[in-house]
C-alpha positions in Angstrom: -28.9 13.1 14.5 -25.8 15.3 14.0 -24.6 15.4 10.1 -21.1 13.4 10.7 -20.0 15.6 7.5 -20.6 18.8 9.5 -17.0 20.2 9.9 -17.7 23.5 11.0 -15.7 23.2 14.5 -12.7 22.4 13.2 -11.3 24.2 10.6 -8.6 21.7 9.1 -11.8 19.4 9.0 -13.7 22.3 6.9 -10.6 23.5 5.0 -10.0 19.5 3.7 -14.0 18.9 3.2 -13.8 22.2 0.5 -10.9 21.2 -0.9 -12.5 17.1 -1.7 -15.8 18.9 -2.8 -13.4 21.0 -5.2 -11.1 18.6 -6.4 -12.2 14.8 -5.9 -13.5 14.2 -9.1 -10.5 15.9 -10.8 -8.2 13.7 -8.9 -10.5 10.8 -9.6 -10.2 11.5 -13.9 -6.7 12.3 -13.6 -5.9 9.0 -11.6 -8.3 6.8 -14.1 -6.3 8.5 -16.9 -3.0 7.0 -15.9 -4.8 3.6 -14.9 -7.5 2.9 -17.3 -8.9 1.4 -14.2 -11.8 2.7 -12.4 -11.2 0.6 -8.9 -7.3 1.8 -9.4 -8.3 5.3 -9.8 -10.4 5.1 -6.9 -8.2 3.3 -4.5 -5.2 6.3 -5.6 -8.2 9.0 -5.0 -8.3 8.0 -1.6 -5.0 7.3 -0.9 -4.3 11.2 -2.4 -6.7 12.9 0.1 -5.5 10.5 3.0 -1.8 12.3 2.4 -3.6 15.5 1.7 -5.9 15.3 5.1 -1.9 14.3 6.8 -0.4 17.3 5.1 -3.7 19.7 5.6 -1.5 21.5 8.3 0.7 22.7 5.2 -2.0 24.2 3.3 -3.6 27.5 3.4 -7.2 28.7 2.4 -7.7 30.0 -1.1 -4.1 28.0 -2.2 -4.4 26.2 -5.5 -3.9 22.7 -3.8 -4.4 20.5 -7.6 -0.8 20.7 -8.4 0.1 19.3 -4.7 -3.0 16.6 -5.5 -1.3 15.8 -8.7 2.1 15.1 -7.4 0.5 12.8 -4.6 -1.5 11.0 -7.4 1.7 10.4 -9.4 3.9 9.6 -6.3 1.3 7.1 -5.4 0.7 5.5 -8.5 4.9 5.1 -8.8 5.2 3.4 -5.5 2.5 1.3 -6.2 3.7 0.0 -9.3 7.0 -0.5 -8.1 5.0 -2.8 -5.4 3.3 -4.5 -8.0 6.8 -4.8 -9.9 8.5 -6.2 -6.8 5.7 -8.5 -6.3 5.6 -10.2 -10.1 9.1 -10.2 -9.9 9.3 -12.6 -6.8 6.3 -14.5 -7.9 8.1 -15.3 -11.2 11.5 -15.8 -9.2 9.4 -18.4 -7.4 7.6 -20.3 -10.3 10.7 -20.5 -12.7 12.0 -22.6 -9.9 9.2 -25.0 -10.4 7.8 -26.7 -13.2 4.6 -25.4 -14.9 1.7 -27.4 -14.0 -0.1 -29.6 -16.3 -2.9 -28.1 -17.7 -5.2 -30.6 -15.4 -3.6 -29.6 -12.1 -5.0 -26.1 -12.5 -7.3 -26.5 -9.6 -5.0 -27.8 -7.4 -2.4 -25.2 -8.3 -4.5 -22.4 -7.7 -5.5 -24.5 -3.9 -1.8 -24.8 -3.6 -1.1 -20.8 -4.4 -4.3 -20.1 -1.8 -2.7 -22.1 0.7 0.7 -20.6 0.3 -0.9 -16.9 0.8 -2.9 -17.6 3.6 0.2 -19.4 5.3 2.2 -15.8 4.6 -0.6 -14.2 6.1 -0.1 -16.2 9.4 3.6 -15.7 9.2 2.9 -12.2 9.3 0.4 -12.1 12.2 3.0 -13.6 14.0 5.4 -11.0 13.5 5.7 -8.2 16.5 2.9 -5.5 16.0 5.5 -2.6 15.0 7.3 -4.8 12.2 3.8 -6.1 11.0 2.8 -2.4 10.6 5.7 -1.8 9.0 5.9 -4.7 6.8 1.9 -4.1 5.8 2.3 -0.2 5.3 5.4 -1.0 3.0 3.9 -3.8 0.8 -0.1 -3.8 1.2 -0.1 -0.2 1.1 3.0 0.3 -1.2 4.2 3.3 1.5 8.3 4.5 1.5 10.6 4.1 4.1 10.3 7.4 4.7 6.4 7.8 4.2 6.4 5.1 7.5 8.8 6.8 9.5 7.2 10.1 9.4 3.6 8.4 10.0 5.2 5.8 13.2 7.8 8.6 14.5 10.7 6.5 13.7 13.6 7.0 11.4 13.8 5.9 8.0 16.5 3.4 9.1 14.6 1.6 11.8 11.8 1.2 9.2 14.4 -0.8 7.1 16.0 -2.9 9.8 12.4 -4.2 10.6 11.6 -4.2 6.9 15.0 -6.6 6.7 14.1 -8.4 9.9 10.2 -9.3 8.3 12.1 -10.6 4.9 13.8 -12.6 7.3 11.4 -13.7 9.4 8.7 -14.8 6.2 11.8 -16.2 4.3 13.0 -18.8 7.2 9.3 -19.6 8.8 7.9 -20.6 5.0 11.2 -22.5 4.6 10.0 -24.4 7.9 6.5 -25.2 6.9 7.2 -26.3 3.4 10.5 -28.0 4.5 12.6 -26.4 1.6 15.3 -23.9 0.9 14.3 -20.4 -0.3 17.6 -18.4 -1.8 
């Protein structure tokens, strides 16, 4: 059986499997520094060498590629924390608009909160493919505009008209199902 790490042939693949050997756990400690979070840290490790691997084309053999890992780190850790702002932002936006459950109710709030993010999920499978991509790559993966429209070969502004047009979409199709107005 053929070792599947055995990059020999190709010498992006070797260049980028010498440079995760050198650097991973670097990246790993610098990421779990910023965290405190070891599943974080990992997650961002990955997501670092996934941009590096996209951007291997860029580097050369015997460059000092930490300070490019570092600025990936950060840049990822910032975009995904604005995710996570955006996301506790709208949750709160949502649950000031209702009353707090009484302490009894807390199963059937957490069914209820299940239920609402599984019928999101099947808003969004409805959704053409290219705006689902786009809508997951922006908020599962916390990825820019421009981060998209490099990776789908579109331009930043067509990633934001079908950004706009998903909103939309979720906005008016939960409004449907749970017979309500969302602002």
């Amino acid at each position: 059986m053929a070792n599947v790490f055995d990059m020999s042939d190709n010498p992006s693949k070797a260049l980028f499997q010498q440079l995760f050997e050198a650097n991973h756990d670097k990246v790993f400690r610098f990421a779990y520094k910023l965290t405190g979070d070891a599943a974080r840290a990992q997650e961002i490790t990955q997501q670092c060498f996934i941009r590096l691997w996209e951007n291997i084309h860029k580097v050369s053999e015997g460059q000092d590629i930490f300070p490019l890992l570092f600025v990936f780190t950060k840049h990822i850790l910032v975009d995904e924390t604005r995710r996570l702002y955006r996301e506790k932002q709208t949750l709160a936006e949502m649950s000031s608009r209702q009353p707090a459950p009484p302490a009894e109710n807390r199963e059937e709030t957490l069914l209820l909160h299940k239920e609402f993010w599984q019928q999101i999920q099947k808003v969004i499978d409805k959704m053409p493919e290219q705006r689902r991509n786009i809508y997951l790559l922006s908020r599962d993966k916390g990825h820019s505009h421009k981060e998209i429209a490099a990776q789908l070969s579109l331009s930043p502004a067509t990633v934001r008209n079908h950004l706009a047009l998903a909103l939309q979409f979720i906005r008016r199709e939960i409004q449907l199902h749970y017979n309500t107005e969302v602002k």
